[in-house]
C-alpha positions as CSV (number, residue, x, y, z in Angstrom):
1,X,126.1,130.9,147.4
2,X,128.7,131.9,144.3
3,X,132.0,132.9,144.3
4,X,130.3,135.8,142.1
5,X,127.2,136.7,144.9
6,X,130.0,136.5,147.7
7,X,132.1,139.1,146.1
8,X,129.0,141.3,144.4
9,X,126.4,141.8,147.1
10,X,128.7,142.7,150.0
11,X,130.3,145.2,147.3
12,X,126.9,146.5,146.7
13,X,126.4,147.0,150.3
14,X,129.4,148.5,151.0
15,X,129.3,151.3,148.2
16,X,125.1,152.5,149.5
17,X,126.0,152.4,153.0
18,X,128.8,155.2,151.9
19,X,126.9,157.0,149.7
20,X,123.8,157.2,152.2
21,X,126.1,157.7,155.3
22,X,127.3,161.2,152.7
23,X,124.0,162.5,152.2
24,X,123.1,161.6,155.5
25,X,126.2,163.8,157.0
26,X,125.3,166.5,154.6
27,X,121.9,166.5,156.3
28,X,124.1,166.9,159.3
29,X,125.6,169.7,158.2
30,X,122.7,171.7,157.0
31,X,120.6,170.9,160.3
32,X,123.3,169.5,163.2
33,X,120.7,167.3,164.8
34,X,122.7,165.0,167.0
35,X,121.0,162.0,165.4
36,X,122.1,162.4,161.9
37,X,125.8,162.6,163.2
38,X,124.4,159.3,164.8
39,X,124.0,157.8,162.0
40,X,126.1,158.5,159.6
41,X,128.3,157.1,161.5
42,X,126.6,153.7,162.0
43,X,126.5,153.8,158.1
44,X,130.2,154.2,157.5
45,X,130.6,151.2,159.8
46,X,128.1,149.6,158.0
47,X,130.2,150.2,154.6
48,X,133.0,149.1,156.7
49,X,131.5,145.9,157.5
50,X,131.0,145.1,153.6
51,X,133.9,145.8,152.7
52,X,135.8,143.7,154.7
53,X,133.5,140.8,153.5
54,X,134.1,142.4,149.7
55,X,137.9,142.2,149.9
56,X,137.5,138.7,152.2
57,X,135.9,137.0,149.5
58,X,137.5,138.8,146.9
59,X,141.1,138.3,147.8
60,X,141.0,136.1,150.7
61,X,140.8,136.7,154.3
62,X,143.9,137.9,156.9
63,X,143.5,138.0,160.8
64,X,143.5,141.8,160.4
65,X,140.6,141.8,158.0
66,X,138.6,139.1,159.8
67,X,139.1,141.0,163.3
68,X,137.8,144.0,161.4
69,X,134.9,142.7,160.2
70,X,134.0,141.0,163.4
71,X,134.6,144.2,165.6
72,X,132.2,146.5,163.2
73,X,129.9,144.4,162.1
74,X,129.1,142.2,165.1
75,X,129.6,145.1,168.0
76,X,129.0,148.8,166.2
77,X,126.4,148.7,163.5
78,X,123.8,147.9,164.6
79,X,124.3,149.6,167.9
80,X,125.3,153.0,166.5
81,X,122.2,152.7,164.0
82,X,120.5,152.1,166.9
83,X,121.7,154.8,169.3
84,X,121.0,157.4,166.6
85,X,117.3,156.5,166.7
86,X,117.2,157.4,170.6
87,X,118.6,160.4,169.4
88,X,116.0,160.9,167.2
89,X,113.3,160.0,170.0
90,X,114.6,161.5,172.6
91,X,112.1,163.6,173.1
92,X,109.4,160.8,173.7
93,X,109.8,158.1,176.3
94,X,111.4,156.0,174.1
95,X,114.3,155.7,176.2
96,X,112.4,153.6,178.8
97,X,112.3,150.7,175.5
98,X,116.2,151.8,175.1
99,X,117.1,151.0,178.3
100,X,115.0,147.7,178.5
101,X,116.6,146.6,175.5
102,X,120.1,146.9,177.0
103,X,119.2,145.2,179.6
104,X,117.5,142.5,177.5
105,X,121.1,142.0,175.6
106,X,122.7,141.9,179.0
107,X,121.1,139.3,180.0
108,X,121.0,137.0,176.4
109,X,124.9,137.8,177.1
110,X,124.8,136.0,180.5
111,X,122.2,133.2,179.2
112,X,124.6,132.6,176.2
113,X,127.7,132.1,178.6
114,X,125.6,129.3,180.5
115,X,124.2,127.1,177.4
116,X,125.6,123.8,176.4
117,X,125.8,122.1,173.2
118,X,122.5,120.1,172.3
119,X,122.9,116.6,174.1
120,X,125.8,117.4,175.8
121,X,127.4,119.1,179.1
122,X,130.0,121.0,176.9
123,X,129.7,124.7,176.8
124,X,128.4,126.4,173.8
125,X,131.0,129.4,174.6
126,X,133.7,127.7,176.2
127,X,135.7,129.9,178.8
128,X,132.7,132.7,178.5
129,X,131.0,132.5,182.0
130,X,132.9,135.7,183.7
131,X,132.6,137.9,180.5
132,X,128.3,137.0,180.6
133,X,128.3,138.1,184.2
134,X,130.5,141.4,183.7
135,X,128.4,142.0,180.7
136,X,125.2,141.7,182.3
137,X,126.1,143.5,185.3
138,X,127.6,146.6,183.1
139,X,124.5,146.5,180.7
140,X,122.3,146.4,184.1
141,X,124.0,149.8,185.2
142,X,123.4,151.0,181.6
143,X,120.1,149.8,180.9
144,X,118.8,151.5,184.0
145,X,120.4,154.2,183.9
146,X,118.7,155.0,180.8
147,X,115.8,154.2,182.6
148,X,116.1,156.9,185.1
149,X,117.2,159.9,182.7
150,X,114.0,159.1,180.7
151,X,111.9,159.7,184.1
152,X,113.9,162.7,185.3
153,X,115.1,164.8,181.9
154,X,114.9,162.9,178.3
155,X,117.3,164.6,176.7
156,X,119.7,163.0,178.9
157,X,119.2,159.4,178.2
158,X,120.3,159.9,174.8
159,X,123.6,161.1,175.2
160,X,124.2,158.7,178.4
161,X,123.2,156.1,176.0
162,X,126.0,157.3,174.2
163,X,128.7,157.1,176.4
164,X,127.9,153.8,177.6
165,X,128.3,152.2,173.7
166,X,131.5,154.7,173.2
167,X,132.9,153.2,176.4
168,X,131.9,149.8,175.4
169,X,132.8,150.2,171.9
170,X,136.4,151.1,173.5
171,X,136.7,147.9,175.6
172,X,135.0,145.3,173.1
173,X,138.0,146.5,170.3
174,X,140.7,145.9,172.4
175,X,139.5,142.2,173.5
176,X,138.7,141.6,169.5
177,X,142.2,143.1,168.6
178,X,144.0,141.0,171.5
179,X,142.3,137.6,171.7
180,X,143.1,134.4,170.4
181,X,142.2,133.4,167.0
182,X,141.6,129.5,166.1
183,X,143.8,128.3,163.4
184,X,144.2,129.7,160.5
185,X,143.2,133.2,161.7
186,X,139.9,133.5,160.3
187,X,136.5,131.7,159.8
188,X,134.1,131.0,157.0
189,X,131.6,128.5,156.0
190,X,133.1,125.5,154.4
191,X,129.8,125.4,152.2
192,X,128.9,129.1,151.2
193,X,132.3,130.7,152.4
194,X,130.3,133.4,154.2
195,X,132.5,134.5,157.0
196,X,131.6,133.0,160.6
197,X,132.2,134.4,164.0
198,X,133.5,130.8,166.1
199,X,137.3,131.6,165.3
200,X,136.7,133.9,168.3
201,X,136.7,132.8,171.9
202,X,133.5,132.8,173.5
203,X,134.0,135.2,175.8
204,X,134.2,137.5,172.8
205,X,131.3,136.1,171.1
206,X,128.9,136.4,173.5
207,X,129.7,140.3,174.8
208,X,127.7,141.1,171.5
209,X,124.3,140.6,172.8
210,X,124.2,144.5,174.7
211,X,125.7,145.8,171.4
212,X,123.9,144.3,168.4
213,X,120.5,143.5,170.1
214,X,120.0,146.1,171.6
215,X,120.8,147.9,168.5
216,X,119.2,146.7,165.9
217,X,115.1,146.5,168.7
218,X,116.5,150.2,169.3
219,X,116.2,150.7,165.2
220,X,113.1,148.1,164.2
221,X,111.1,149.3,167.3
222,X,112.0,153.1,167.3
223,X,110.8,153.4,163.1
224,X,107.5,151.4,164.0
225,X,106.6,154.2,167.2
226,X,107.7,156.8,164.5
227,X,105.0,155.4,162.1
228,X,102.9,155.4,164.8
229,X,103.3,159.0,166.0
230,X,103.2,160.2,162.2
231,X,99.9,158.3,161.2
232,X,96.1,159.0,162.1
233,X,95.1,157.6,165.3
234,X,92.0,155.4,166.6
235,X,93.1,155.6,170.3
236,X,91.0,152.8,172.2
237,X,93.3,153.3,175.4
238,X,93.8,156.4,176.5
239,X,93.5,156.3,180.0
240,X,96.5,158.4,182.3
241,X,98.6,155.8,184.7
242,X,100.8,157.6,186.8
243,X,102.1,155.0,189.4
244,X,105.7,154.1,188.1
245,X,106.4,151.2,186.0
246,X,102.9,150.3,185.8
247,X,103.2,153.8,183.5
248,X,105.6,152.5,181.2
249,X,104.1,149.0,181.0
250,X,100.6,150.6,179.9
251,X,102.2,153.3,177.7
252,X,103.9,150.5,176.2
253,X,101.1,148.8,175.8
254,X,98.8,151.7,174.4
255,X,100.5,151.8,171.6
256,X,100.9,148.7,170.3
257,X,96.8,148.4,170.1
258,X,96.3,151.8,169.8
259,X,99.1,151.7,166.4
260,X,96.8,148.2,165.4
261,X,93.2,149.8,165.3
262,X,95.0,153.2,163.6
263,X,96.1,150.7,160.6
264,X,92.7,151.0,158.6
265,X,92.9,154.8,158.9
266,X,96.6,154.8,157.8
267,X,95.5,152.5,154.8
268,X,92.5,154.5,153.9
269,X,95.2,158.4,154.3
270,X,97.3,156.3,152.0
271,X,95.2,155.6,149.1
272,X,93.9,159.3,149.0
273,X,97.6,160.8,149.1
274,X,97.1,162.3,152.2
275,X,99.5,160.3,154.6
276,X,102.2,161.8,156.0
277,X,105.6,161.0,154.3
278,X,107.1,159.8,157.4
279,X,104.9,156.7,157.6
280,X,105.7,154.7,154.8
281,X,109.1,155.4,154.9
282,X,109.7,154.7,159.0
283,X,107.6,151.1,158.0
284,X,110.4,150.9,155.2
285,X,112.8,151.3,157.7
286,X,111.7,149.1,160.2
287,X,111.3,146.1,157.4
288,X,114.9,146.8,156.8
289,X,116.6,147.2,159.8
290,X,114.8,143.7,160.7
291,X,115.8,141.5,157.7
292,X,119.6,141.9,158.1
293,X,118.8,141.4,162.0
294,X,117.3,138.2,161.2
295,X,119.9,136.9,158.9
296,X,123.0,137.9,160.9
297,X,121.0,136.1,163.4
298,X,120.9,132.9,161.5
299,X,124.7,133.5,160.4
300,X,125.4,133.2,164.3
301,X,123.7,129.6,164.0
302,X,125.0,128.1,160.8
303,X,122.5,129.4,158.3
304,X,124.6,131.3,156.4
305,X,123.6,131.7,152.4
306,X,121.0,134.7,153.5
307,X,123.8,136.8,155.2
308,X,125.0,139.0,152.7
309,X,121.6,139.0,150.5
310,X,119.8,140.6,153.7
311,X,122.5,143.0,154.4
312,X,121.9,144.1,150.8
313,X,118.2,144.0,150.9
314,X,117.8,145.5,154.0
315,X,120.1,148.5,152.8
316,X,117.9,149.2,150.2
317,X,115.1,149.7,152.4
318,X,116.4,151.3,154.7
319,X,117.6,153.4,152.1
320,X,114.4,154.0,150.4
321,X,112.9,154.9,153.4
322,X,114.9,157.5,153.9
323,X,114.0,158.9,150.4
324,X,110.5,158.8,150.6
325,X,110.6,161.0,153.8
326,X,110.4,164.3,152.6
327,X,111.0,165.7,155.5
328,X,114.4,164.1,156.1
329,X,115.9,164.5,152.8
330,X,114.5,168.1,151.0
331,X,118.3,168.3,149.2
332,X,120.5,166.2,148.0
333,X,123.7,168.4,147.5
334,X,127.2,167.8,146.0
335,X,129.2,170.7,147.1
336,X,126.3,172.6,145.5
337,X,122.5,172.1,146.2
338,X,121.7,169.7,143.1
339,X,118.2,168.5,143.8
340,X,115.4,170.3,146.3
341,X,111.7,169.9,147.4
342,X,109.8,172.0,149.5
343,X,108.8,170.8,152.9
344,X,105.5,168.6,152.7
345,X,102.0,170.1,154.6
346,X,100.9,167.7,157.1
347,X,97.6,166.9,158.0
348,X,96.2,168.8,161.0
């Protein structure tokens, strides 16, 4: 990738995420929805996040900046993102998929710790086995947790949710802003000079797992239900299971055929005008909050030119699918309303 790309996409990223984290707090404002507050703030760490790779590759890296960027990006935003969409659901039992998700990054964490280097007995993490267990055990606690607010009140499992990432958000800075940094302080890719995560110790590097896994299912997953919910249904299970976990296993299941034979119906709404707004844009969403997932995936494993092209990319779709809801955004304001639309009918 250019010198020019390096220093121009992550810049492009940087200056949407704040502008959309703005509007998204004066949505806050207006309506004080606990999600919104959510995520506006996984935007600004988003912005964040670019803009430490902006002035990295602009000006060259320091320890401070590189920590930065490896704190934010790797640990809060995809998790904050994330937790404001179980906000957003936290009506709906979409906290039992919350807190299976934790636990899923848990126990990638402990996996992680374990793993060797292809053909060898060497550690992939060296030094990382007790941080994978203490990760797994906390996310464990977490992850069910979650669990168990969803069954007893909902509204619950949102905010502890919460408190578990603020608590872990608090611990995972102060073992980014302490540990040991291989020489010189930073790390990029010799080839593209997109910044790497393996100056880090591996007990840093694989405490992400609960944070930006979870996050970032929490966000793909939670705008693909909300399609789901929004669009016109062809319900081919829709038989009542009341014997726990076998409950959540068949709800789970229910609507991933159930959203599959509803697809021709969606289509067909579409082309007459008459689907809601919300379904487009949550399938906008969803295609964004994956494509940066997948590439800061790759970054993790040495495919590195895509990294700042999907954070872009998946910005901008995230972005857009924020616009076309017209029920999420009716005003865009600066200081004074500047641009309105009246709330869309829906079908009944």
């Amino acid at each position: 990738m250019s010198a020019t790309l390096n220093v121009a996409l992550p810049l492009g990223s940087s200056i949407l995420a704040f502008v959309f984290a703005a509007m998204v707090f004066d949505q806050w404002w207006q309506r004080r929805h606990a999600f919104q507050l959510v995520w506006g703030i996984g935007l600004v760490w988003y912005g964040t996040s670019a803009g430490c790779e902006f002035l990295g590759s602009a000006f060259g890296w320091s320890e401070p900046l590189y920590r930065a960027w490896y704190l934010i990006g790797a640990f809060f935003v995809a998790a904050y993102l994330g937790a404001g969409t179980i906000y957003l659901l936290s009506k709906t039992r979409f906290g039992y998929f919350a807190g299976v998700t934790v636990l899923i990054g848990g126990l990638l964490s402990l996996v992680f710790s374990h793993v060797t280097a292809r053909g060898s007995d060497v550690p992939l993490y060296p030094g990382a086995e007790t941080a994978g267990a203490v990760a797994f055990v906390i996310a464990l606690m977490g992850g069910v947790a979650i669990i168990v607010a969803t069954a007893v009140r909902r509204r619950v499992a949102a905010h502890i949710a919460m408190g578990v990432l603020v608590a872990g958000s608090l611990a995972v800075a102060y073992m980014v802003m302490t540990a040991g940094l291989a020489a010189p302080g930073w790390a990029v890719d010799p080839s593209t000079h997109v910044p790497v995560g393996s100056a880090f110790p591996g007990y840093v590097r694989v405490l992400t797992g609960p944070f930006n896994i979870a996050g970032a299912l929490c966000l793909v997953f939670g705008a693909i239900y909300s399609a789901y919910v929004y669009m016109p249904k062809r319900k081919v299970m829709r038989a009542k299971v009341k014997t726990p976990v076998l409950a959540q296993l068949y709800g789970a299941a229910a609507v991933a055929v159930n959203l599959v034979t509803s697809l021709p119906a969606a289509v067909e709404s579409l082309l007459r005008g008459k689907l809601n707004s919300r379904v487009p844009a949550t399938i906008l969403i969803a295609i964004g909050a994956f494509i940066p997932g997948l590439t800061s995936g790759l970054d993790r494993f040495g495919v590195t030119w895509s990294f700042f092209l999907g954070e872009l990319v998946g910005l901008v779709l995230i972005f857009a699918g924020f616009l076309v809801s017209e029920e999420v955004f009716r005003n865009v304001r600066l200081g004074a309303t500047i641009w309105s639309r009246r709330a869309p009918t829906t079908e009944s």
